[in-house]
C-alpha positions, 0 to 999 in steps of 0.5 A: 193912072190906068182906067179901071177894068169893067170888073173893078168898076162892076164891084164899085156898083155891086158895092154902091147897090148892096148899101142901099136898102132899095138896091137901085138909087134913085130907082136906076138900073145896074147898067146905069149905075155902071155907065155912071161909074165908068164916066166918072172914072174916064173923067178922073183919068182926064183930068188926072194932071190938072189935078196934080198940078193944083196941088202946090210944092213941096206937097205936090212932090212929097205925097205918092199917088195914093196919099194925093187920091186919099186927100182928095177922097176925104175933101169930096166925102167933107163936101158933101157932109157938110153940103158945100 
């Protein structure tokens, strides 16, 4: 799994600021929302195969890259609804 490109995680943060009706979270800047971006990203692609490995057979074999990353998504997103 590459990096996302500085274009791909502008649109993350572009996305992230056209959601919230004050256009800054927590009244950060857009550079800050982006170093925020790109340091979550790198410490995805760090930690990329301890991830995969975590996840047990046959499951870990059966899912693709995206249905695995999809999965995890929806974990994150239940997580913080429910406040765990």
């Amino acid at each position: 799994m590459a990096v996302m490109t500085d274009a791909d995680r502008r649109l993350i943060v572009e996305e992230i600021i056209s959601k919230n009706r004050e256009a800054e979270p927590d009244s950060l800047t857009f550079d800050d929302l982006l170093a925020a971006v790109g340091a979550i990203d790198d410490w995805i692609i760090a930690n990329t195969a301890a991830f995969n490995t975590a996840i047990p057979q046959p499951a870990r074999g059966v899912l693709t890259a995206r249905q695995k990353a999809l999965i995890f998504s929806y974990i994150v997103r239940r997580r913080w609804l429910i406040n765990a």
